[in-house]
C-alpha positions in Angstrom: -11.6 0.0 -23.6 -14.7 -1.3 -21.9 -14.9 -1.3 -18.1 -17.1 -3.8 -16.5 -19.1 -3.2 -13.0 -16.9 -3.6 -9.6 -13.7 -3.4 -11.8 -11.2 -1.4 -10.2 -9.8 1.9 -12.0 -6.8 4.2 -11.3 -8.4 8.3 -11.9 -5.7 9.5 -14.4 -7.3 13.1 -14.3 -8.5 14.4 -10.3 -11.2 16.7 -10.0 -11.3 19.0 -7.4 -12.3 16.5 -4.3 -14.0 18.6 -1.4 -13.6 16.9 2.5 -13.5 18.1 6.0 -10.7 18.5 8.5 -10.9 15.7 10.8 -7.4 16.9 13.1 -3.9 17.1 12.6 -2.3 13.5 12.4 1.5 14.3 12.2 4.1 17.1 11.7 6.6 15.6 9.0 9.8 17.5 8.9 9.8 17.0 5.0 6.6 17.0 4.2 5.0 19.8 7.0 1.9 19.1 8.4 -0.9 15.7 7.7 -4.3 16.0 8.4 -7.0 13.6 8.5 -9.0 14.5 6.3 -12.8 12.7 5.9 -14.4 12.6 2.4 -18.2 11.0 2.3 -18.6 8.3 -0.3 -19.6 9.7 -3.1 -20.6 8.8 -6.8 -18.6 10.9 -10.1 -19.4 10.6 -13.3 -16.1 10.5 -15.3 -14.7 10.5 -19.0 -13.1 6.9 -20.3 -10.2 9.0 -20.6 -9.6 9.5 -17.3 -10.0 6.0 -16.6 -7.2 3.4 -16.3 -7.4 -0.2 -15.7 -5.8 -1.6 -12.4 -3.6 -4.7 -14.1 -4.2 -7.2 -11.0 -3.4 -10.2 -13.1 0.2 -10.8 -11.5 -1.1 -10.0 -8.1 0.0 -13.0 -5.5 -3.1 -14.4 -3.8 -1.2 -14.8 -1.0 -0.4 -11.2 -0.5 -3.4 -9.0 0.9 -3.7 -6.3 -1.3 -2.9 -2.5 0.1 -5.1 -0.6 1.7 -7.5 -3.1 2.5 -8.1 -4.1 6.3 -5.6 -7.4 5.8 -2.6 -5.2 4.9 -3.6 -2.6 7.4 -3.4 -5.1 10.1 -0.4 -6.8 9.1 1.2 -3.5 8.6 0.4 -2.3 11.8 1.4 -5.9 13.2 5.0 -5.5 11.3 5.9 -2.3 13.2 6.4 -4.5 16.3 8.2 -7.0 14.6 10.8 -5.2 13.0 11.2 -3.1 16.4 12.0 -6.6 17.9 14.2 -7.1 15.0 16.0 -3.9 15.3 16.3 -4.1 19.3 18.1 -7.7 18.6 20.1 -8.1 14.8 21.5 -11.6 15.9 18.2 -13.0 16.6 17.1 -15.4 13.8 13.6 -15.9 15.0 13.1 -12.2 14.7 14.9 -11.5 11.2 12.9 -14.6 9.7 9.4 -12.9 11.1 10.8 -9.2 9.7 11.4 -11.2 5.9 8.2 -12.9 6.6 6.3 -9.3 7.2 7.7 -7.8 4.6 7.5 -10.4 2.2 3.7 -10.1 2.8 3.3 -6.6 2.6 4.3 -6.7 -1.1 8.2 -4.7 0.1 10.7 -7.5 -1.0 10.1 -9.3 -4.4 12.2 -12.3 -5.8 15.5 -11.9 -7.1 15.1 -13.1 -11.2 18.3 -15.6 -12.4 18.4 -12.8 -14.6 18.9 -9.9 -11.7 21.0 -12.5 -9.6 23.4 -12.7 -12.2 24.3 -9.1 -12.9 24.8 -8.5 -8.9 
């Protein structure tokens, strides 16, 4: 497979990635202790074989794509909305904002005739 310039890959095969402790950033009770960890930019030189293409093509436009400073904000901006949500059930205003979020952030996808018919 040929990869072209500015594509997007998934690394199939890691090297060993070197970084620096930034701090602690939570205790988990499952997972222990997160750290921040920084890790400079940095260019590798990798096998095609540890290369896999990122299939983008059913991507929705309208959804920002994770990770990137749109999500992040909206994420961050969906914490607050489904605390309001949470704080109030009946409230329609705030269940249609918490769909609306979601819906966004890529978490709910549309039922298929297909799926609605075996539920």
């Amino acid at each position: 497979m040929a990869f072209q310039p500015g594509q997007e890959v998934r690394v199939k095969n890691t090297q060993h990635i070197i970084g620096k402790i930034v701090r602690l950033r939570d205790s988990d009770p499952i997972e222990g202790d997160l750290y921040l960890v920084k890790i400079e930019p940095r260019t590798l030189v990798l096998k095609v074989s540890s290369l896999e293409a990122i299939d983008d093509s059913g991507a929705d436009p309208k959804r920002p794509k994770p990770g990137t400073p749109e999500w992040i904000a909206e994420a961050q901006r969906a914490v607050s909305i489904l605390q309001a949500a949470l704080n109030n059930p009946e409230d329609p205003i705030a269940r249609k904002a918490m769909v609306e979020t979601l819906d966004k952030l890529g978490f709910l996808m549309p039922i298929t005739s297909d799926e609605a018919a075996t539920h």
